[in-house]
C-alpha positions in Angstrom: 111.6 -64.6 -21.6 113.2 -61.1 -20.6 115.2 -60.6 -17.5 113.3 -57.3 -17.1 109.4 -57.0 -16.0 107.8 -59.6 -17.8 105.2 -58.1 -19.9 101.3 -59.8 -21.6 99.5 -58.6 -24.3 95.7 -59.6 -24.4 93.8 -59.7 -27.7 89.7 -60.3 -27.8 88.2 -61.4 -30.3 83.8 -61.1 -30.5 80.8 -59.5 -28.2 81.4 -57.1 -25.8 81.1 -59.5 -23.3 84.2 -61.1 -24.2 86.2 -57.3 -24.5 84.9 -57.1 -21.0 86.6 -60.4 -19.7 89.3 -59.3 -21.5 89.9 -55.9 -19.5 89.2 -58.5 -16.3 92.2 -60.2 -17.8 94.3 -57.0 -17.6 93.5 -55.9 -13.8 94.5 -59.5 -13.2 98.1 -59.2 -14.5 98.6 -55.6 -14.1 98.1 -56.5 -10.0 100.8 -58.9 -10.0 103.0 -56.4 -11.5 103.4 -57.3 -15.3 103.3 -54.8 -17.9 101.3 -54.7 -21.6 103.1 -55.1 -24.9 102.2 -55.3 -28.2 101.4 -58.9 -29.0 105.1 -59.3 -31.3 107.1 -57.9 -28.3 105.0 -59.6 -25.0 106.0 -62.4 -23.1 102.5 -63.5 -22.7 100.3 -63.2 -25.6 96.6 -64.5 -24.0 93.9 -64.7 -26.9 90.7 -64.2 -25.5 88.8 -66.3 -28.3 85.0 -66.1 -29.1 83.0 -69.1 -31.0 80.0 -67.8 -31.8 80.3 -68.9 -35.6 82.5 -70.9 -37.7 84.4 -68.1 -38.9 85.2 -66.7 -35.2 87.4 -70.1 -34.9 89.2 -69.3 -38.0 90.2 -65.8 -36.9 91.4 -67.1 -33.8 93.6 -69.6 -35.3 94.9 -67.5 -37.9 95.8 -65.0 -35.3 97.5 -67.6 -33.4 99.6 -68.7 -36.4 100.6 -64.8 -36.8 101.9 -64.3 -33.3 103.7 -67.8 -33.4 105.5 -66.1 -36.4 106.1 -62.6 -35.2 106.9 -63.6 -32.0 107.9 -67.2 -31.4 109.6 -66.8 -27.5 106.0 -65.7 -26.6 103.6 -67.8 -24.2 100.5 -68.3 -26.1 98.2 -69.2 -23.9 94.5 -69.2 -25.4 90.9 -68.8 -23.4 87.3 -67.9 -24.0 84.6 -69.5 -25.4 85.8 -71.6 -28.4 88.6 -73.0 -25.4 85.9 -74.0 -23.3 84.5 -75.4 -26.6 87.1 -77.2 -27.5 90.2 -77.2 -25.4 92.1 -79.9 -27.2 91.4 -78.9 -30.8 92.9 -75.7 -29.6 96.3 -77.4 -27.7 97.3 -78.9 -30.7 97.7 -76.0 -33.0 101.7 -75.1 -32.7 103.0 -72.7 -30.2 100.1 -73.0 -27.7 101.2 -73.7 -24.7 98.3 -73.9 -22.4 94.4 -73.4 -22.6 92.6 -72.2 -19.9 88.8 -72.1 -20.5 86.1 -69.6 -19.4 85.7 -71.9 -16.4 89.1 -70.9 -14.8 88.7 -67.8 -16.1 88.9 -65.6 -13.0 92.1 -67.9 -12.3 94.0 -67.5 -15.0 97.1 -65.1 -13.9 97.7 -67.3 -11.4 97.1 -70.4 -13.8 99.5 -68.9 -16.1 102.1 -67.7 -13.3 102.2 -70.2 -11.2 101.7 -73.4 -13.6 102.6 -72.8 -17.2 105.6 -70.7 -16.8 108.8 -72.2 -16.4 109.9 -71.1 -12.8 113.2 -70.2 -13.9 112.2 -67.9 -16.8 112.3 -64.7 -14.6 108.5 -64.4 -13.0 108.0 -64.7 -9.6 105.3 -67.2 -8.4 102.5 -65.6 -5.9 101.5 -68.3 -4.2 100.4 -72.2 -4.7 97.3 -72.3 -6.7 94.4 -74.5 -5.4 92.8 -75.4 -8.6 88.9 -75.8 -8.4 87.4 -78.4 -11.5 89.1 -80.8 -13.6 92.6 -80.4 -15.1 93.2 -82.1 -18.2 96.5 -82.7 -20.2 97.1 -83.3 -23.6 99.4 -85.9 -25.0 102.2 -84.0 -25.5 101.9 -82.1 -22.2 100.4 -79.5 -23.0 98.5 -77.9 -19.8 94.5 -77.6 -20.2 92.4 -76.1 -17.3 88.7 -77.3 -18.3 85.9 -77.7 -16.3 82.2 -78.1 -16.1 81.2 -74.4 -16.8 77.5 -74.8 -15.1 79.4 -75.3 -11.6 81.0 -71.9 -12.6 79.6 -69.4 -10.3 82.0 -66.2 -11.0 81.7 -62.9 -13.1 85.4 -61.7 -14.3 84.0 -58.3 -15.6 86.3 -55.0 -15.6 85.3 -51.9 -17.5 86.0 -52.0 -21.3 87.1 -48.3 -23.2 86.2 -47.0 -26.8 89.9 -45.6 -27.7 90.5 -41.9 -29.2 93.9 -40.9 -30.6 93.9 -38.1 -28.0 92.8 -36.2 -25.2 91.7 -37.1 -21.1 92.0 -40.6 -19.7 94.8 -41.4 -22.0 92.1 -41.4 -25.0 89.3 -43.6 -23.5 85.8 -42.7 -23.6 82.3 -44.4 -23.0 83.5 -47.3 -20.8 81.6 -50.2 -21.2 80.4 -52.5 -18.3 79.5 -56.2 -18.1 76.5 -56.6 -15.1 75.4 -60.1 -16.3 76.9 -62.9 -18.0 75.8 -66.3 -19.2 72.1 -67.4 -20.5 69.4 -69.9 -19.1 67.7 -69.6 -22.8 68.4 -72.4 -24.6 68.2 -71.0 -28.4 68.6 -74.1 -30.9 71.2 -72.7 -32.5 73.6 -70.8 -29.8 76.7 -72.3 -28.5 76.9 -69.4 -25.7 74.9 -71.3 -22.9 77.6 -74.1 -23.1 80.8 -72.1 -23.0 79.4 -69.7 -20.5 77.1 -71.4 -18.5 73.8 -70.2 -16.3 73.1 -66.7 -16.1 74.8 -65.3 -13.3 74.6 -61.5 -12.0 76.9 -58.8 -10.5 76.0 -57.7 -7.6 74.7 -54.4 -7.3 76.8 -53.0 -4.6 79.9 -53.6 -6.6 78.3 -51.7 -9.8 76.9 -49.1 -8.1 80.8 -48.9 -6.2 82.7 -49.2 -10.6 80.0 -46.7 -11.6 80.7 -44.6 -8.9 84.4 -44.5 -9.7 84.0 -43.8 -13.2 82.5 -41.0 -12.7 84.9 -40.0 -10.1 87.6 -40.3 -13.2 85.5 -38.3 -15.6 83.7 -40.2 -17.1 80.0 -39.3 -18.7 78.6 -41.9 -20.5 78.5 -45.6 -19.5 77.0 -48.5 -20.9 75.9 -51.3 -19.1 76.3 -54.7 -21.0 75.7 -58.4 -20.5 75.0 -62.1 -22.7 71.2 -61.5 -21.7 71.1 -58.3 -19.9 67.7 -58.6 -19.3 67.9 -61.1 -16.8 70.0 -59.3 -14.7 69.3 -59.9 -10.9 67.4 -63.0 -11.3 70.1 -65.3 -9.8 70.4 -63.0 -6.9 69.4 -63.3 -3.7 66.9 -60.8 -2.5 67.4 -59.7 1.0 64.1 -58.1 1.1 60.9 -58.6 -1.4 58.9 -56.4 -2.8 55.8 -55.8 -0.7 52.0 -55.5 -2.9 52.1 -51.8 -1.8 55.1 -51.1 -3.4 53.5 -53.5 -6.8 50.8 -51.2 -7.1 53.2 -47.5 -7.5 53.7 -45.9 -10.8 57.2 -46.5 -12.1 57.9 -43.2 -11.3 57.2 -43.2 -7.4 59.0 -46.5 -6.4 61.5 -46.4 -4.4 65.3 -46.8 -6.1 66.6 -49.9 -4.9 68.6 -52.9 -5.7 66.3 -55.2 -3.6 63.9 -56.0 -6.7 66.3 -58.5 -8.8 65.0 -56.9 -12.1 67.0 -54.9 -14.8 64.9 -51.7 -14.2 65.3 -51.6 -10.6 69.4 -51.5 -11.3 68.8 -48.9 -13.5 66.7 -46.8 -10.9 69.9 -47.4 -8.3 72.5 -46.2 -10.7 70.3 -42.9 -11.2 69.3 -42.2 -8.0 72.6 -43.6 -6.5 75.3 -41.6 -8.9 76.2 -38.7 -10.3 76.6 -40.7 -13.9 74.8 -38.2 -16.5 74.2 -41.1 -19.4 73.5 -44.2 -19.1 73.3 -46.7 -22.1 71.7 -49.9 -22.2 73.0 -52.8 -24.3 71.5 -55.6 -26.2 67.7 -56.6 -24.7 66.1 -59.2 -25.5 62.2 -58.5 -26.5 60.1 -60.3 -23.5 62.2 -58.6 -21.1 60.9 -54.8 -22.8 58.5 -54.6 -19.6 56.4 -51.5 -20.0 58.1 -50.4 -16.5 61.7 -50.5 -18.9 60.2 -48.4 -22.1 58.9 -46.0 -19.6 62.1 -45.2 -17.4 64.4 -45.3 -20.6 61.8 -43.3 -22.6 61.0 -40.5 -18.9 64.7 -40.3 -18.1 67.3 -37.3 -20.1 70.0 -39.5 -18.2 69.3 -42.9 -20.3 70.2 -42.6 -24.0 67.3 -43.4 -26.3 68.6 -46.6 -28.0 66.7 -49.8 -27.8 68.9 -52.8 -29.2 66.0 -55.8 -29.3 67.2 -59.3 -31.1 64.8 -60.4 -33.6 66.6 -63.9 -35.5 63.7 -64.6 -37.7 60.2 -62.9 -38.4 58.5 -66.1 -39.0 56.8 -68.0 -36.7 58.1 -71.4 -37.5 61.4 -70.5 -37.4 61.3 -68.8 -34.2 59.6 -72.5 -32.8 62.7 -74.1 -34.5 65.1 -71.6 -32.9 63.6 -72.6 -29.5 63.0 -68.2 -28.9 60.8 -67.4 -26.2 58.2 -64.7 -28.5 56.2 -65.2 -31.2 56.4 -62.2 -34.4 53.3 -60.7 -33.4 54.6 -60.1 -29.9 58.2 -58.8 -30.7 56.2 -56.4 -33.1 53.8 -55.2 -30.3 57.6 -54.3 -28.1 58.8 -52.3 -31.3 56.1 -50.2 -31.7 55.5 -49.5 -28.1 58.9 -48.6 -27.9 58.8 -46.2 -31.0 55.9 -44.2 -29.4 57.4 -43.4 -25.8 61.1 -42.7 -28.1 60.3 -41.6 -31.7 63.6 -40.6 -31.9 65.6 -43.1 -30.2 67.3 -45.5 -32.5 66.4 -49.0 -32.5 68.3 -52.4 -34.2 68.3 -56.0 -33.9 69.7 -58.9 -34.8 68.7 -61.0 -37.5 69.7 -64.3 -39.1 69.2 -65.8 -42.7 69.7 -69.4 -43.8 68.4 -70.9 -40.8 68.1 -74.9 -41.2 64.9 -75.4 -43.3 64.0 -71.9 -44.1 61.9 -71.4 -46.9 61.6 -68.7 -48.8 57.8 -67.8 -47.7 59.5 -67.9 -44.1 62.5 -65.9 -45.4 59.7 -63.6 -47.0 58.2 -63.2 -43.4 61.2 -62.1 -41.9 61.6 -59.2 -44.4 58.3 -58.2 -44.7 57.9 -57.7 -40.5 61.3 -55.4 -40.5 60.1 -53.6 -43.6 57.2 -52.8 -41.2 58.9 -52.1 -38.4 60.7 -48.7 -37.7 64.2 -49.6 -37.8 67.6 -47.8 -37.6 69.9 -50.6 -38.0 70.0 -54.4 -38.4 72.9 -56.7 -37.8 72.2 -59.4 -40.2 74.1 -63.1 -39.6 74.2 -66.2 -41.6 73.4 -69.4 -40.3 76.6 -70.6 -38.6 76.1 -74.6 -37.3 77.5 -75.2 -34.3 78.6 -78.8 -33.1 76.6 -80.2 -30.3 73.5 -77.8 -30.7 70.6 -78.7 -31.6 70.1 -77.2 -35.0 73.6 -78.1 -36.6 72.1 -81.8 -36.5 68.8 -80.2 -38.4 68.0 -81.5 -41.5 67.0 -79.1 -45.0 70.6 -77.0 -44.4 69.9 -74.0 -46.4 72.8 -73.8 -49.5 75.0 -71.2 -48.8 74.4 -69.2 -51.9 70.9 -68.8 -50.8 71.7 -68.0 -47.2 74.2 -65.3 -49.0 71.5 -64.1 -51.5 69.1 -63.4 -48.4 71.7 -61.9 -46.5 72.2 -59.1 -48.9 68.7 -58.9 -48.9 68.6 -57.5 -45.0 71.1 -55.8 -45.5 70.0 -53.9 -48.6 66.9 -53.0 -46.6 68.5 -52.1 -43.3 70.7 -49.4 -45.5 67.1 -47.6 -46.7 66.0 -47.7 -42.9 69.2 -45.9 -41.7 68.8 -43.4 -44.8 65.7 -42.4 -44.0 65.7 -42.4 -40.3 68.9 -40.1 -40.6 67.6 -37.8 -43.4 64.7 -37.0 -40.7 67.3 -35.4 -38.8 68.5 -33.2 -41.5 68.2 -29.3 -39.9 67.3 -30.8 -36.2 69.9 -30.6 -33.3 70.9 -33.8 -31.6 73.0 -33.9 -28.0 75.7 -36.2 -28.4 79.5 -37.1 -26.9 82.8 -36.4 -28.7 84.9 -39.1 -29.0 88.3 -38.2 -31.1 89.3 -36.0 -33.8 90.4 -37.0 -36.8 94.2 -36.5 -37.7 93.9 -33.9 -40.2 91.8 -32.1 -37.7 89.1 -31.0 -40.1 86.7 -33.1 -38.3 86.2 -35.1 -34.9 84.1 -38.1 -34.2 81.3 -38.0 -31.8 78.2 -40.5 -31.2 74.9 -39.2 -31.0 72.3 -39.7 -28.0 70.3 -41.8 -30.6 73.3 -43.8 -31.4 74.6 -42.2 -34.5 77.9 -41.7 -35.8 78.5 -37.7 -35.8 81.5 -36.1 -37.9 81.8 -33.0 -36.2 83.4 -29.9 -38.1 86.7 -29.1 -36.2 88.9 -30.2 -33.4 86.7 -30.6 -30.4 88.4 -32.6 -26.9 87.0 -36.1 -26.1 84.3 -37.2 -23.7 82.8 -33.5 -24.1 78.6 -33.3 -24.2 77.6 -30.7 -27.2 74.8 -30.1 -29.2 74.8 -30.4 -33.0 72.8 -28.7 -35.9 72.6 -32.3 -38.2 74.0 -30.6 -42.1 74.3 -33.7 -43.8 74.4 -37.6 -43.9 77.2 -39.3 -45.8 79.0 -43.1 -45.1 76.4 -43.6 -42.8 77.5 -40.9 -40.4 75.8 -37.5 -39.7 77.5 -34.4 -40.2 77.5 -31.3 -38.5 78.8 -28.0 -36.8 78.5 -28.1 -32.8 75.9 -24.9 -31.7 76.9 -25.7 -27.6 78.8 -28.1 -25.6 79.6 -28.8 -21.5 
């Protein structure tokens, strides 16, 4: 360890969830006065895992194995959701000297400070830590803080950046910000609900008072993020319910207020009680698409029209197996409802292929409901199995060659969507946010109101509002010249 101010390095790995604990991570050791590194120089090199699928454990372990290579006087101390998953599997893997899961999370600077490093290696201890929940050791000593995740009642959220090479805020645009974490949905095949337990919400006082100084800073787009964002509020405790007067107002002439634990009525604060001028809203899942929601986001110039709605699987018996809450011909009424209040607005999902006992007639659903449906984008996953859930112990395992085959499938078909949804563009104008230029400074990259990669001809400064005449499409991204910008 150096003599000097010690210094940490966080790396994330997965959803933006996790970037978001990550950046909690940061405000936690920047307070007690250490400094960031890259990950081969640091001290402290904390991986902020993700476990999602098979192959998110892999990348965690290979990065692991790097940093013990590159720089083996560093800490490793590893967190997350595949250490709440499986803290031990994790400790023995060389060079990892403690685990602390999401559970002790929001303790984990002092964890780190005042129990896994060596006193007389040149960091200052802040205090004695009162540990809450079950410490477990592994044979060798090797420190894990574990506990029942369910009992966890905490949000460790701090504002999460898109970087640009140059420019205001020292190259950070579009901060993103985590409102909700966790999930009471108990999907056959997710690990999430067991590595971050029930859904749990931040209060709105302290995003109204992160919003607030955001936009103080500059800032002019924000998106709003959680596990299941849609449930945001529920958890809370309402100080005041909303009377039958108030049920029987149009959307439009209800009051703004943070009283109604829905996602809308946060969404109605942060207008009324900000100056933020675009608002984005993150992953929804499709029952909670009220027709109060598709309203506000479609009436409002200040909410970006984007709707991100998961789909998993367009057959009905896969959806049962999957344990989702909607039925094919429901999620199809929410797309097409959204389409006509936001023709424009771009809309994805996510989708997943291979799914224990999927036929190909139920494969064959899936692709014929989003060929139907007026899609921009599709994330398209693979069957991962998970131990402990419920569908890893399914039997009829789709053969990966097929689950591949289907795969590419999706994907071929969410590549014809995204042409033709951009080629309708072609000669229109779109508002849209620079983001950085590119190094040669023929063009700089900017993201569309619609969600759409923009290469904009010239140098233009970051987190700028323009409007752009759309020329072309190539790689996916628009192109264009800017006709205005604020």
């Amino acid at each position: 360890m150096s003599n000097s101010v010690p210094t940490y390095h966080v790396e994330n790995f997965g959803c933006r969830a996790t970037q978001a604990d990550g950046a909690g991570l940061e405000r936690q050791f920047e307070s007690r006065g250490l400094a960031r590194a890259s990950a081969a120089q640091a001290d402290l090199v904390i991986f902020n895992t993700c476990t999602v699928t098979n192959s998110a454990d892999q990348d965690a372990r290979a990065a692991i194995r790097r940093v013990q290579r590159q720089n083996p006087l560093a800490k490793i101390i590893v967190t997350g959701c595949y250490a709440q998953r499986a803290p031990e599997e994790i400790a023995a893997l060389p060079g990892v000297s403690a685990v602390i899961g999401n559970s002790h999370k929001n303790q984990l600077a002092e964890i780190v400070l005042d129990e896994v490093i060596p006193r007389s290696g040149g960091f200052v201890p802040v205090g004695i830590l009162a540990l809450s929940g079950e410490r477990l050791t592994t044979n060798d000593q090797r420190p894990l803080f574990v506990s029942d995740i369910f009992a966890h009642t905490e949000l460790l959220a701090a504002p999460v950046f898109e970087s640009a090479t140059a420019g205001h805020h020292g190259g950070r645009t579009r901060p993103n910000l985590k409102v909700q974490d966790g999930c009471d949905n108990r999907c056959s095949f997710c690990v999430i609900p067991s590595v971050r337990g029930h859904s749990r919400s931040l209060p709105p006082a302290e995003i109204i008072r992160e919003v607030n100084t955001l936009v103080a800073a500059g800032y002019r787009e924000l998106v709003i993020s959680g596990i299941n964002l849609g449930r945001w509020g529920r958890d809370l405790e309402v100080s005041h319910q909303r009377s039958a007067i108030s049920e029987t107002l149009s959307p439009a002439v209800r009051r703004p207020t943070t009283d109604d634990p829905r996602l809308e009525s946060l969404i109605r604060a942060i207008l009324s009680q900000t100056e933020l001028e675009k608002l984005r809203i993150s992953s929804v899942e499709p029952m909670d698409w009220s027709r109060d929601l598709i309203e506000l986001v479609a009436s409002s110039p200040r909410i970006a029209k984007h709707a991100h709605v998961p789909l998993q699987s367009g057959s009905d018996a896969v959806l049962r197996r999957m344990h989702r809450k909607y039925r094919p011909w429901h999620y199809r009424e929410k797309i097409e409802k959204i389409h006509a209040a936001m023709p424009s607005a771009a809309i994805g999902a996510d989708v997943m292929v291979g799914f224990p006992g999927e036929t190909d007639a139920e494969f064959e659903a899936t692709r014929r409901l989003i060929e139907d449906l007026p899609f921009t984008y599709l994330h398209v996953f693979t069957y991962s199995a998970r131990p402990g859930t419920p569908a890893a112990a399914m039997r009829n395992q789709v053969p990966p060659q097929a689950a591949r085959e289907r795969n590419k499938v999706l994907r071929d078909l969410a590549a014809e969507k995204k042409r033709a949804f951009m080629q309708s563009f072609l000669g229109k104008s779109l508002p849209a946010i620079t983001l950085n230029a590119h190094t040669d400074a023929e063009f700089t990259e900017a993201l569309t109101d619609n969600y759409q990669k923009l290469f904009l001809h010239g140098r233009h400064d970051p987190n700028r509002w323009i409007t752009a005449q759309i020329d072309a499409f190539k790689d996916g991204a628009f192109l264009g010249m800017a006709i205005q910008s604020s």
